[in-house]
C-alpha positions as MATLAB code, in Angstrom:
seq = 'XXXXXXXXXXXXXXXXXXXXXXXXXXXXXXXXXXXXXXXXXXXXXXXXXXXXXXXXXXXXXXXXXXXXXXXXXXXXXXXXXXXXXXXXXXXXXXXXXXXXXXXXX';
ca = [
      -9.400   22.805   12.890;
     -10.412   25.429   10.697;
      -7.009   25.570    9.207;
      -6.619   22.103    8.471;
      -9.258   22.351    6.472;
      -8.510   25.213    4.315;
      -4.831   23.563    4.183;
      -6.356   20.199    2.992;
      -8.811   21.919    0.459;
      -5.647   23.977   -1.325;
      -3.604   20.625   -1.188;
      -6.421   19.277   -3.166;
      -7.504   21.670   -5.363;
      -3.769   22.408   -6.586;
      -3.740   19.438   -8.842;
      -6.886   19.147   -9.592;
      -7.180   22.788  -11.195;
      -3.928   22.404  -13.390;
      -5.383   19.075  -14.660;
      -8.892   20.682  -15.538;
      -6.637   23.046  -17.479;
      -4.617   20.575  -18.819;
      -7.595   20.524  -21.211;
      -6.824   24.215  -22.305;
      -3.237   23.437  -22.754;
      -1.363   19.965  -22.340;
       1.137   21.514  -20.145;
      -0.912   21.726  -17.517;
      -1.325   17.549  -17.221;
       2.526   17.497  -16.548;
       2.050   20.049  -14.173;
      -0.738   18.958  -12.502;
       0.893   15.388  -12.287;
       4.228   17.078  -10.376;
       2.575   19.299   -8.053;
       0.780   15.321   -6.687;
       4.352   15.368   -4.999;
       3.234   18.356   -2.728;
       0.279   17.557   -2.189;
       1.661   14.084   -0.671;
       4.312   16.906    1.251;
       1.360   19.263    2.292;
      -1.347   15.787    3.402;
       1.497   14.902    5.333;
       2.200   18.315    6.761;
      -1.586   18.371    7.827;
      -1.677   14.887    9.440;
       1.176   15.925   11.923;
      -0.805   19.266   12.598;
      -3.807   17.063   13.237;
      -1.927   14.360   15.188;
      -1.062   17.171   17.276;
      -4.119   18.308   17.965;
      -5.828   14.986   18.443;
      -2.952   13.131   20.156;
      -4.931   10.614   21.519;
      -7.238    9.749   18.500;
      -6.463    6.288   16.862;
      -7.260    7.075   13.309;
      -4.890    9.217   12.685;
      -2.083    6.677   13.525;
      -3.470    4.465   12.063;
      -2.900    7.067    8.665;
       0.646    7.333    9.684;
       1.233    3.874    9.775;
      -0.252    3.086    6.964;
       2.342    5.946    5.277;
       5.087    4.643    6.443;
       4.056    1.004    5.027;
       3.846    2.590    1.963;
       7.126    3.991    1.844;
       8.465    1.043    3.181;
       7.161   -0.963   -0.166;
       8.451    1.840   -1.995;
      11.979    1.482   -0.325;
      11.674   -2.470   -0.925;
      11.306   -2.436   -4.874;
       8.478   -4.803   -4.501;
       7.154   -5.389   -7.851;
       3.347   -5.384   -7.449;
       1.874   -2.562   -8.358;
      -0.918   -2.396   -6.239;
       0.813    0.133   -3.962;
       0.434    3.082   -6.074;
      -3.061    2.802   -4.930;
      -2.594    3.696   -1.894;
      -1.546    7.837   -2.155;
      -5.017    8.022   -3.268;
      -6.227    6.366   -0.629;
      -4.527    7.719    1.606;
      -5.234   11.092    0.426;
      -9.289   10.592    0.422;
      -8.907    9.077    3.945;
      -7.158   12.231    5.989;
     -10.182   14.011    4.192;
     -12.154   12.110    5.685;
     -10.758   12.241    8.659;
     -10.412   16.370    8.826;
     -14.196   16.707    7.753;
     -15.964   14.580    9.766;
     -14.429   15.157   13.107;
     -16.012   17.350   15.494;
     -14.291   20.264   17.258;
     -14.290   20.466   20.746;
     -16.730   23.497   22.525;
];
């Protein structure tokens, strides 16, 4: 559990540190905006590694489902854009997720 943690906080911090210095130099925003893309790869990445290890817990598919409705509306062309809240959000809720559960004695 350990792991996923320290694998979640890197996925995080990636962007966030090359948009902080994106203030230094604007090449960092660009940057910072492209590496999103693996932090989406490396959130996913974690939330099989969790799913394995918590087969059985309800949240987590319920994080994989709501992925693959996203891609689905991504696949679909719809033309709402509310969907591009929903990395985010997805994002902030496997945090939650890998912090707040309890490992097994």
């Amino acid at each position: 559990m350990k792991a996923l943690k320290v694998l979640n906080t890197i996925a995080l911090a990636i962007p966030l540190s090359l948009g902080l210095l994106g203030f230094i130099n604007e090449t960092f925003f660009i940057y910072g905006l492209i590496s999103t893309m693996a932090t989406g790869f490396i959130q996913l990445m974690t939330g099989l590694f969790f799913w394995h290890e918590y087969p059985k817990s309800i949240a987590i598919k319920v994080y994989f489902f709501l992925v693959a409705v996203f891609f689905l509306l991504l696949s679909t062309n719809i033309t709402s854009d509310w969907h591009w809240y929903m990395p985010p959000a997805l994002c902030l809720y496997l945090s939650v997720l890998i912090y707040t559960k309890k490992e097994a004695s």
